[in-house]
C-alpha positions in Angstrom: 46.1 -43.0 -13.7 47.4 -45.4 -16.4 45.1 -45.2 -19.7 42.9 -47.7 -21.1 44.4 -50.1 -23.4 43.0 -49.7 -27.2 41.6 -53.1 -26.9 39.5 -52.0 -24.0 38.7 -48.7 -24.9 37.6 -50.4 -28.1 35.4 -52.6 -26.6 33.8 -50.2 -24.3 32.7 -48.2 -27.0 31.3 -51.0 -29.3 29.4 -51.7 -26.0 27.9 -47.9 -25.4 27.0 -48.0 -29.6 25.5 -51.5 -29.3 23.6 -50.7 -26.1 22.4 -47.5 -27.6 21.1 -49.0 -30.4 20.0 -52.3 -28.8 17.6 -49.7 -27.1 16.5 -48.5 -29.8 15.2 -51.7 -31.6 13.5 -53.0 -28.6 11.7 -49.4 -28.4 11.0 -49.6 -32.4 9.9 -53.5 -31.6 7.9 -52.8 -28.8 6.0 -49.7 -30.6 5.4 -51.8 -33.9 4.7 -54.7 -31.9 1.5 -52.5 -29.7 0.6 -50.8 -32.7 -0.2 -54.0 -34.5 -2.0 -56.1 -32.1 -4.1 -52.9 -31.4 -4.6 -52.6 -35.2 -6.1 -57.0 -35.4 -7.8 -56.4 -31.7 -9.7 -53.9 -33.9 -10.1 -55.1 -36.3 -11.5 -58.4 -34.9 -13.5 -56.3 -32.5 -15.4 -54.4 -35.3 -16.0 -57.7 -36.9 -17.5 -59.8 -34.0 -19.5 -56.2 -33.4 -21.0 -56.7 -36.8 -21.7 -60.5 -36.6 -23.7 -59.7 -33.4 -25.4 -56.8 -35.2 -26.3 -58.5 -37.8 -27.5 -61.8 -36.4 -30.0 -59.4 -33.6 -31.4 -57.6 -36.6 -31.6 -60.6 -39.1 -33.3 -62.6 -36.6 -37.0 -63.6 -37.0 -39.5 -62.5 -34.3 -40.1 -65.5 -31.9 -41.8 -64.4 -28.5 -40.7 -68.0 -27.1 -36.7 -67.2 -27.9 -35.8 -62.9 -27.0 -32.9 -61.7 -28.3 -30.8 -61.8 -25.2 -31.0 -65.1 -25.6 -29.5 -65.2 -28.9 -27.2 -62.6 -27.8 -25.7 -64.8 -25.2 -25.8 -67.6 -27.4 -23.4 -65.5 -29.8 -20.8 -64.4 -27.0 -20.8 -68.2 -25.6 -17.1 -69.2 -25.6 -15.8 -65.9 -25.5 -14.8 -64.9 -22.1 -12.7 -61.6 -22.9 -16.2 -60.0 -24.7 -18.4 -58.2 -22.7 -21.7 -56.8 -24.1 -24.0 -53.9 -23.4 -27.4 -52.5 -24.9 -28.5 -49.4 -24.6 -30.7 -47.1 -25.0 -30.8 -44.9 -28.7 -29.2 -41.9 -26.5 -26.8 -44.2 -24.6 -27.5 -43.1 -21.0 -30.2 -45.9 -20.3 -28.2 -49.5 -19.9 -31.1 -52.0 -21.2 -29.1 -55.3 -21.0 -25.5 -56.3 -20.5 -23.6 -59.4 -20.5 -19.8 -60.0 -19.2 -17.8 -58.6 -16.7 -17.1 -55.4 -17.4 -20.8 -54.9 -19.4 -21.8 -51.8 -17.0 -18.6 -49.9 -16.6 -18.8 -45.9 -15.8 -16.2 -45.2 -18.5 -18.9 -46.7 -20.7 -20.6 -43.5 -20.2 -21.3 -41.7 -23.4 -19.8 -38.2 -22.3 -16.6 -40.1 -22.3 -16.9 -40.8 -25.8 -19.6 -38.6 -27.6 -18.1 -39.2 -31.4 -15.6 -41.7 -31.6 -16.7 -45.4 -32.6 -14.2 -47.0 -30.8 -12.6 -46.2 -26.9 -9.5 -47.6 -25.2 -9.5 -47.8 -22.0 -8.5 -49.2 -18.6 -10.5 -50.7 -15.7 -10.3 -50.9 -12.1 -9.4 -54.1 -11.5 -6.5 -53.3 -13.9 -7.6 -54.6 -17.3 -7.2 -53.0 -20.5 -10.3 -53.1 -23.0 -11.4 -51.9 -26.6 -14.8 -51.1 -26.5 -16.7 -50.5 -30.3 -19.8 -49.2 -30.9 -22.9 -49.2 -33.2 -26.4 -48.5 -33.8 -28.2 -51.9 -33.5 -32.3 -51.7 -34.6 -34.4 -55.1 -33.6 -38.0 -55.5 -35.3 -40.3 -54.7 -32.6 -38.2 -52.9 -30.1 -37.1 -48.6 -30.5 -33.6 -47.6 -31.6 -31.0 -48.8 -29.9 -27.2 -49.0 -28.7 -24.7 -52.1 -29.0 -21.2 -51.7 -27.0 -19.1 -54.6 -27.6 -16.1 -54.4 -25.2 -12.9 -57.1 -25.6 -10.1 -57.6 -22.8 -6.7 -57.3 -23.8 -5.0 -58.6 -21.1 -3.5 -61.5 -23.4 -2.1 -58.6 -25.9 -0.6 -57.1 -22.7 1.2 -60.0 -21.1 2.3 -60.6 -24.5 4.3 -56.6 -24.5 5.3 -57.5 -20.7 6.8 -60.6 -22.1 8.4 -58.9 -24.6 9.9 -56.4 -22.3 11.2 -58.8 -19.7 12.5 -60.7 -22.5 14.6 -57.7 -23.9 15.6 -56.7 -20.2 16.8 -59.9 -19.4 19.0 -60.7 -22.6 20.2 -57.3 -23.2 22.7 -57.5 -20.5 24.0 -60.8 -22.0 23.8 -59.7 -25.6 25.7 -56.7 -24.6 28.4 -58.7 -22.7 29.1 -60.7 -25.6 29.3 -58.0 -28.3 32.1 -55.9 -25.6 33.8 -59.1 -25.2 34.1 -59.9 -29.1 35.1 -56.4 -29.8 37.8 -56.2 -27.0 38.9 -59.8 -28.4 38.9 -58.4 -32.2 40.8 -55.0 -30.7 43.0 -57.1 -29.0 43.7 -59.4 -31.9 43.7 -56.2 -33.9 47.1 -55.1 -32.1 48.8 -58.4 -32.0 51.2 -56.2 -35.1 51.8 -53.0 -32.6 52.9 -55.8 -29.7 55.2 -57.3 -32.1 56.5 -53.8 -32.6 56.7 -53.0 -29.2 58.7 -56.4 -28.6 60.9 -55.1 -31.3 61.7 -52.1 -29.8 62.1 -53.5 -26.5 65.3 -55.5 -28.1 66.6 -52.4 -29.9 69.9 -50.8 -28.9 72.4 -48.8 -29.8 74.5 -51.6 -30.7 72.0 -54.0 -32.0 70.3 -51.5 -34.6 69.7 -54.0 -37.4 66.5 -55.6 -36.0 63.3 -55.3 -38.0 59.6 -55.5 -38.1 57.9 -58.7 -39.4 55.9 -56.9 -42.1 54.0 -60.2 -43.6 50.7 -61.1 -43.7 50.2 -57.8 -41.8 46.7 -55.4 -42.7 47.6 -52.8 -45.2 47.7 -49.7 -42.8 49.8 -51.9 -40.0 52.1 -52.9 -43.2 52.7 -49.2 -43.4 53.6 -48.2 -40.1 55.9 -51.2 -40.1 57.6 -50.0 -43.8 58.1 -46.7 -42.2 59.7 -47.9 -38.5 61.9 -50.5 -40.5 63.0 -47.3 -42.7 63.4 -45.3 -39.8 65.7 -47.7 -38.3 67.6 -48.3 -41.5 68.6 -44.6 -41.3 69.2 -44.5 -37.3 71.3 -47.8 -38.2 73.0 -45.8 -40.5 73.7 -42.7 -38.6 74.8 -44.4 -35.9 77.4 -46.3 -38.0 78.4 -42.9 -39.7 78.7 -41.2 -36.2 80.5 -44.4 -34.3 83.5 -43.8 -37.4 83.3 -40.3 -37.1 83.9 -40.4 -33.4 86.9 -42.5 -34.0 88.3 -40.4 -36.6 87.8 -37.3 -34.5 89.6 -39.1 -31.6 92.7 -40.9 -33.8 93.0 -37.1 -35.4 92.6 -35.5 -32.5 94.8 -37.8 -30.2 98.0 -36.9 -32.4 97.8 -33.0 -32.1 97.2 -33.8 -28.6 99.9 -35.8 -28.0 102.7 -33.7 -29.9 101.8 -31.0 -27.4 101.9 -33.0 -24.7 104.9 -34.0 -25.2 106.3 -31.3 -26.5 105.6 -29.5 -23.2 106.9 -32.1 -20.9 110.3 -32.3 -23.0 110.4 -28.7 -22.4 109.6 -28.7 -19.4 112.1 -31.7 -18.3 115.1 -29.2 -17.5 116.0 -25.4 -17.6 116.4 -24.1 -21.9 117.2 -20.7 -22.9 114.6 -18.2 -24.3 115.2 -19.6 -28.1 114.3 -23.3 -27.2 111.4 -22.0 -25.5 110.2 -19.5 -28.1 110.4 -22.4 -31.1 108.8 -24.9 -28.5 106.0 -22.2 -28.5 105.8 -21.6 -32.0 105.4 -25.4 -32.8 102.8 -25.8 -30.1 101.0 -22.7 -31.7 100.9 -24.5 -35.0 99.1 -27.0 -33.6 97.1 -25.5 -32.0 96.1 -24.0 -35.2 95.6 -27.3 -36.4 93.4 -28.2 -34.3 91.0 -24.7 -34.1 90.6 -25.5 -38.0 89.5 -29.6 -37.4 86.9 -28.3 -34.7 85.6 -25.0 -37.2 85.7 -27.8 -39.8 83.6 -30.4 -37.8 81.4 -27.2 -36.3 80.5 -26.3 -40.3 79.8 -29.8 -40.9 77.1 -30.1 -37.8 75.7 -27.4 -39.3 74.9 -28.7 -42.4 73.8 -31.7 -41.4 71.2 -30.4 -39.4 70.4 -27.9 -42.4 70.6 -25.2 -40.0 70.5 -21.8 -42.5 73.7 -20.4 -42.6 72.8 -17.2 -43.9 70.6 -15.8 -46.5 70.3 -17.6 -50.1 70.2 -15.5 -53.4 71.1 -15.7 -56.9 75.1 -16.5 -57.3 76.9 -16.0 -60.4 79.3 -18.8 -60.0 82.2 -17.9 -62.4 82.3 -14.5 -60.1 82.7 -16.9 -57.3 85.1 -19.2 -59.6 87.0 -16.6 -60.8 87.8 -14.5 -57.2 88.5 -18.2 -55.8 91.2 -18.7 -58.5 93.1 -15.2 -57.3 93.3 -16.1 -54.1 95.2 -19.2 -55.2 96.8 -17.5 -58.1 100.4 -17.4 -56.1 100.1 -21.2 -54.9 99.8 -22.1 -58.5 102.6 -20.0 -59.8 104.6 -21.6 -57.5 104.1 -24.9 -58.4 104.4 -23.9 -62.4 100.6 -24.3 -63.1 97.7 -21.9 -64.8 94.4 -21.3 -63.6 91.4 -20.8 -66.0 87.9 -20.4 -65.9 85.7 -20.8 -68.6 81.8 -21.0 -68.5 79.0 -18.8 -66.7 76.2 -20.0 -64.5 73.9 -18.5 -62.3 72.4 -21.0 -59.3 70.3 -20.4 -56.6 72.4 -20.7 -52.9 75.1 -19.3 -50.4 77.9 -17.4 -51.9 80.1 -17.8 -48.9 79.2 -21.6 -49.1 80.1 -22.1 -52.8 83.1 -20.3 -52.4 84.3 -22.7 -50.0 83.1 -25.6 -52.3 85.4 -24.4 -54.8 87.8 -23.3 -52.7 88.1 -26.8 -51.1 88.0 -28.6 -54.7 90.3 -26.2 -56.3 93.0 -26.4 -53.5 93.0 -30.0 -53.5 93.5 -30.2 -57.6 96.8 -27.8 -57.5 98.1 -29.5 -54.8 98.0 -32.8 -57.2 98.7 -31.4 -60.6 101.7 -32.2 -62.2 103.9 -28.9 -62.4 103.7 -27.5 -66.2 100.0 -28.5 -66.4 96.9 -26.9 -66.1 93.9 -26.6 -63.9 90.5 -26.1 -65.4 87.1 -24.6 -63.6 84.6 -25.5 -66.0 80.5 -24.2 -65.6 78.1 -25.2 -67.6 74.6 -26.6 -67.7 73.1 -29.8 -68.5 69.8 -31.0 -70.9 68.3 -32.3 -67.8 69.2 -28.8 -66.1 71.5 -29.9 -63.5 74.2 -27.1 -63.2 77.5 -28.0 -62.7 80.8 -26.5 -61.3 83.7 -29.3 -63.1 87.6 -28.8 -61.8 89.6 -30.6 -64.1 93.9 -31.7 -63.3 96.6 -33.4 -64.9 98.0 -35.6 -62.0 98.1 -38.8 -60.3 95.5 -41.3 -61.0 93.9 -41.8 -57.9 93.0 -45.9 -57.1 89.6 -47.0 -58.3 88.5 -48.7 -54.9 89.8 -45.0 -53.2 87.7 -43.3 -55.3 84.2 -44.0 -53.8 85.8 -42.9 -50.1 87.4 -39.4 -50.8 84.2 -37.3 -49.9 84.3 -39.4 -46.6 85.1 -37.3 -43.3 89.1 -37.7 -42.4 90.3 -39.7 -45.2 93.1 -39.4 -47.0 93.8 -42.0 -48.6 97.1 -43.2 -49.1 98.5 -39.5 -49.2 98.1 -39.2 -45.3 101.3 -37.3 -44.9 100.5 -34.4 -46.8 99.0 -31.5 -45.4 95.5 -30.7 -44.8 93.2 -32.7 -42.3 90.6 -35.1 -44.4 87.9 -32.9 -43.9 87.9 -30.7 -46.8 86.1 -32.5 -49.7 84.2 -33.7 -46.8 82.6 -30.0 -46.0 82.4 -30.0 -50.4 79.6 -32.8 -50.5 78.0 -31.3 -47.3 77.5 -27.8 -48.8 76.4 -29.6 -52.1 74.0 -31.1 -50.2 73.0 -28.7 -48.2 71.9 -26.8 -52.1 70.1 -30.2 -53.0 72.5 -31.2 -55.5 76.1 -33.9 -54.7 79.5 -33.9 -55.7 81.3 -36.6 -57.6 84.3 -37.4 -58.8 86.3 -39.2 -62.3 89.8 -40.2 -62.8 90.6 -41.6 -66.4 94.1 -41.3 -69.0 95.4 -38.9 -66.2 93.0 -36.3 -65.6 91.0 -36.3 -62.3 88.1 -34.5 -62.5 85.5 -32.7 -59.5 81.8 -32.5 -60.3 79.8 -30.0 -57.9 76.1 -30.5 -59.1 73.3 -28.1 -58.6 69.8 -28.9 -58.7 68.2 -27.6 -62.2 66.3 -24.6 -60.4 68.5 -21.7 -62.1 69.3 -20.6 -65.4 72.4 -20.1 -67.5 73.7 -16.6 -67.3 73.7 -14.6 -71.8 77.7 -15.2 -72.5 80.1 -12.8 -71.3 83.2 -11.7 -72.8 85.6 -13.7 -70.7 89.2 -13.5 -71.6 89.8 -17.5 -72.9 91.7 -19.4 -70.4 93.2 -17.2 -68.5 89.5 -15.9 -66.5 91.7 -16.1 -63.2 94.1 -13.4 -64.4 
């Protein structure tokens, strides 16, 4: 079953809450409404009772003119009173006047204290009778009931009633139809994003959301898919030039062995011709198990995927065992290795190892022979840590400089060795610590930055042997 729509579900609910409390204020106005015509019906009832008292009582002793004459001359006009005498003790009825004058729920066992009785008759009226002692010169005690019809004050609450009924319905109708029209109004920004999306492909990825003129918590979810696309627009464009360097440095391995084999395999060669044909094949071979490993490594960091546990790393440890492995490299291309500096960081020793590794590799095989290459640690005031590898060598182009931590370039030394990916898998480990890598080229020297976020401390000094801390 396919869900309501917002707008609906909106307006149904507005409609239960409205109907609930539309109920409610017809009961409050109907109880209000009873209770105060009860309260004047009384009210005017106790006063016509003591007009009529007062007028029997007051009245001067006249043989020719009784006192149900002047009784009946009081009540003349009023067709809803009805009047009854009785006896001191109430159970004798000594005169009545009106329709309902000698009714049995007169009876005073009905009543026996209260001044004042509700009730209803027969013939389906409903009355307010009142009460009181009435004394008329000449005559013994007596009793006065004055009874009133309320019929009018009940047609009035039935009137009321089938007047609620009736427009409640309507009333209710109109408020679910304004709110579903405000709800669906309400949406028009999440159809504009849906209409968005709609047109959103892989390769059209620069589309955005309208966020004008849009409520403040719309504006928001807006701000946040047009971010959200910047970055899939990004990573797409990162992965559609990764794909192609993968396949141009893939494609030439490839098709060196390819046709390496079929040149072998194009007529009979001794065992040596095959052997070397081997060799060569298995070199690049090799070349390609290190572009995968390297492209596996940098998956992983990308998706931050823990690469084993992190722990305090005493980076000129890592610096200096780095520097011995390359300590024959550098020999043979007439250059010294030194370390100077200590710092302690917070990350993966096997990882910062192959930072430097990856730094120091590439900054002996640019150096100018005679010179020296520097690993520098030390901390900043801000408390960034940082890992510098300094060389005398080549000054690399200013517009080349921005692109050599990019995956598979290589600038405009593509014919030396190595496959584009190292300072590549440099920034990703950097990153993968929270901190970056940089690097300078200025009057000769070209100089790598590794940068660690300011969350460790600088290591007491340590008697380190000058310049020559890779010996």
């Amino acid at each position: 079953m396919r869900p309501m729509s917002l707008a609906l579900r909106l307006g149904l609910m507005v409609t239960g809450v409205g109907l609930l409390l539309a109920i409610l204020l017809v009961v409050m106005v109907y109880s209000v409404l009873d209770r105060e015509l009860g309260r004047r019906a009384a009210d005017q009832l106790q006063a016509k009772l003591g007009q009529i008292q007062h007028s029997l009582e007051e009245r001067p002793t006249d043989p020719k003119a009784p006192w149900q004459h002047s009784l009946a001359d009081t009540l003349l006009g009023h067709e809803e009173l009805s009047v009854t005498v009785l006896s001191a003790t109430g159970d004798t009825p000594l005169y009545g006047l009106g329709s309902h004058a000698y009714a049995d729920e007169l009876r005073p066992e009905r009543w026996p204290d209260a001044q004042t009785l509700a009730w209803h008759s027969d013939d389906g009226h409903d009355l307010l009778t009142a009460r009181a002692n009435l004394t008329i010169p000449g005559l013994p005690p007596l009793q006065l009931l004055l009874s009133q019809d309320r019929s009018n004050d009940s047609f009035l609450l039935d009137a009321f009633l089938r007047a609620a009924l009736i427009s409640l319905p309507i009333l209710l109708l109109l408020i679910g139809a304004a709110a579903w029209w405000t709800g669906y109004q309400g949406l028009a920004p999440l159809r504009r994003f849906r209409r968005t999306a709609r047109s959103i492909t892989t390769r059209q990825l620069t589309l955005r959301v309208d966020d004008t003129n849009l409520p403040a918590e719309v504006a928001e979810l807006a701000t946040a898919l047009n971010t959200m696309l910047e970055r899939l627009n990004a990573g797409v464009q990162l992965l559609d030039r990764f794909a192609d360097d993968v396949a141009h440095e893939l494609r030439t391995p490839l098709g060196i062995l390819i046709g390496r084999t079929q040149m072998i395999l194009s007529r009979k060669r001794d065992e040596t011709a095959y052997q070397q044909a081997l060799e060569e094949s298995l070199d690049e071979l090799d070349r390609l198990s290190r572009i995968v490993t390297d492209m596996l490594l940098l998956a992983r960091l990308d998706s931050h995927e823990p690469l084993s546990s992190l722990g305090k790393v005493a980076v000129e440890h890592e610096a200096l065992r780095v520097c011995s492995l390359f300590e024959a490299y550098a020999e043979a291309r007439e250059l010294e290795l030194a370390v100077e500096g200590q710092l302690l960081v917070e990350g993966d020793t096997l990882m910062i190892q192959r930072a430097i590794s990856n730094v120091l590799s590439n900054a002996i095989r640019h150096a100018y022979p005679g010179t020296e290459v520097t690993v520098t640690l030390f901390r900043r005031e801000d408390g960034v840590g940082c890992v510098a590898v300094t060389n005398q060598g080549p000054p690399i182009a200013t517009e080349e400089l921005p692109r050599l931590f990019e995956r598979f370039y290589r600038g405009s030394d593509r014919h030396t060795a190595g496959n584009g990916l190292g300072l590549a898998i440099v920034r990703a480990i950097m990153a993968y610590h929270g901190g970056g890598a940089c690097v300078e080229c200025s009057e000769g020297q070209t100089r790598f930055l590794l940068k660690f976020p300011p969350s460790s401390y600088l290591l007491p000094p340590l008697a380190v042997n000058g310049s020559n801390g890779a010996q």
